[in-house]
C-alpha positions in Angstrom: -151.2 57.1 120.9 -153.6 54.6 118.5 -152.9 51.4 117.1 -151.7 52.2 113.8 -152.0 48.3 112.1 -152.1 44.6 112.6 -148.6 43.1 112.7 -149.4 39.3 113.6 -151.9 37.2 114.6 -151.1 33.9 117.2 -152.9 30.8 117.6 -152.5 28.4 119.6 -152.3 24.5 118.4 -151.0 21.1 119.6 -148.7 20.0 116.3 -146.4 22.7 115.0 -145.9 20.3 111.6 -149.2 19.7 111.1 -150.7 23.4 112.0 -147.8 24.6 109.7 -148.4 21.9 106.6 -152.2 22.7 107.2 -151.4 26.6 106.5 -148.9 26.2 103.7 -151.5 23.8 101.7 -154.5 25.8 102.4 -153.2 28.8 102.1 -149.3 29.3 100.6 -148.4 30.7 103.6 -144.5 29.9 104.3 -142.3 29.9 106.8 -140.5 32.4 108.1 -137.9 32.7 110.9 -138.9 33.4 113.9 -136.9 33.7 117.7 -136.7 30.8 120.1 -139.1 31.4 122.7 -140.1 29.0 125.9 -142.4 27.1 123.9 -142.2 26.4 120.7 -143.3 28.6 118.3 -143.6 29.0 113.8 -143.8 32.5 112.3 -145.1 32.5 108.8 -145.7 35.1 106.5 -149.0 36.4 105.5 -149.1 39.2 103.1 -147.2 42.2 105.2 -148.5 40.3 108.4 -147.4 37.2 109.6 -149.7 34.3 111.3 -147.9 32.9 115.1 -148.4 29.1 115.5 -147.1 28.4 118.9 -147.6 24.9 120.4 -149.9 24.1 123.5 -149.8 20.7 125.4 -153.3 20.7 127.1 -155.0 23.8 126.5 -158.5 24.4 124.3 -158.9 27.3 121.4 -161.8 29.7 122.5 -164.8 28.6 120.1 -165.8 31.6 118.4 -161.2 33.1 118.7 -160.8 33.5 115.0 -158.7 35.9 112.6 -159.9 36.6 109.1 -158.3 36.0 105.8 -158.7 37.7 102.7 -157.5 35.4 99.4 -156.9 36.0 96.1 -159.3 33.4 95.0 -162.4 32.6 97.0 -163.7 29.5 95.3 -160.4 28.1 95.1 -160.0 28.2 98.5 -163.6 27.0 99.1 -162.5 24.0 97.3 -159.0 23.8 98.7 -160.9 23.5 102.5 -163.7 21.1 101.5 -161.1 18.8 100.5 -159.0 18.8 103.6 -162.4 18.3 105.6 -161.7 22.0 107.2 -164.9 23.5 106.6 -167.0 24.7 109.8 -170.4 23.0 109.3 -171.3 23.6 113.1 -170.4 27.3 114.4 -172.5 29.2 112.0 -174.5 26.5 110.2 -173.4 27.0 107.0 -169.3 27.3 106.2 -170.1 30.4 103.2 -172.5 33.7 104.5 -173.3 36.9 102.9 -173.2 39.9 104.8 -175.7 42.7 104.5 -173.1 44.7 102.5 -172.6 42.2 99.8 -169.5 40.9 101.0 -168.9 37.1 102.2 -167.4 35.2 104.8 -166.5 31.2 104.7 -165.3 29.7 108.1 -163.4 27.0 108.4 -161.2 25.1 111.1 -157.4 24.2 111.1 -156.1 20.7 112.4 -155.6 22.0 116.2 -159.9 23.6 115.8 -159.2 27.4 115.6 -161.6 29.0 113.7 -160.6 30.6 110.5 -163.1 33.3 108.4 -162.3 33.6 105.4 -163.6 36.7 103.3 -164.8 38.0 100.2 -165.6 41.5 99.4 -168.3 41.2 96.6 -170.6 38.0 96.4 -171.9 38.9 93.1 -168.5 37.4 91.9 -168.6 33.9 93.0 -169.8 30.8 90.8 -172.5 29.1 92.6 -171.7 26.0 91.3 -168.4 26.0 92.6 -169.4 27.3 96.6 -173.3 26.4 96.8 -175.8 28.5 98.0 -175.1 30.6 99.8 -177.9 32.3 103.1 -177.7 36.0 103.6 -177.0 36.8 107.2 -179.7 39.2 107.4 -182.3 36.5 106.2 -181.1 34.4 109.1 -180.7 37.0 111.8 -182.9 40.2 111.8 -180.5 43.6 111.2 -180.9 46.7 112.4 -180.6 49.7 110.6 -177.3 50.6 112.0 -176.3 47.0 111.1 -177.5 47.0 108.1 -174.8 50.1 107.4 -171.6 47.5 108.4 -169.0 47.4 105.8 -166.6 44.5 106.6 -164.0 45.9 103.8 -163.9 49.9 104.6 -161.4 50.7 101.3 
């Protein structure tokens, strides 16, 4: 037996509304139905996946717990962030990275402080002007050779 693909991710927040208007603005995901469970919980569709929002009283998200998005358009999600004040400034530095294979990652919070990557496959095709500079991982942390062989998109 093997894992054959990724069905859904679940996150924990502490506003259903506002994690779900947070994920529909940000990111057009929409609602879906989903069962009743003992606490309550929002399915919404995300491509052929779907993201789990189920609501927590008390508890913390891990710091570095995050899932990764691809979009259809990078900048406009770069902008779409900035202006709901969701971009992660503290957990890696800088919210937009390149990664040793030319691909990018932006990470970002939503309203209940899960952390959310974001990714890109080629950097080359992003406007500067729009996202900034943006540091090569392997400028900030030495790679090794093995490392230096990742592929974060392997199609």
């Amino acid at each position: 037996m093997k894992a054959t693909g990724l069905n859904h991710v679940s996150i924990p927040c502490r506003d259903l509304d506002e994690a779900e208007r947070f994920y529909r603005e940000a990111f057009g995901l929409e609602r879906i139905p989903s069962p009743v469970f003992r606490r309550p919980v929002r399915w919404l569709q995300l491509g052929d996946h779907q993201l789990h929002l189920f609501e927590v009283a008390d508890e913390q998200a891990l710091a570095s717990q995050h899932f990764g998005f691809d979009v259809d358009d990078f900048e406009a999600a770069f902008v779409k962030l900035r202006e709901l004040g969701a971009l992660d400034l503290v957990s890696h530095v800088h919210p937009v990275w390149e990664l040793p294979d030319g691909s990018v990652q932006m990470y970002a919070r939503d309203p209940a402080g899960n952390l959310i990557e974001i990714d890109w496959p080629d950097v080359t095709t992003l406007d500067r002007d729009i996202v900034g500079d943006i540091p090569r991982r392997a400028d900030d942390v030495p790679q090794s050779a093995e490392a230096l062989t990742a592929k974060l998109y392997t199609s």
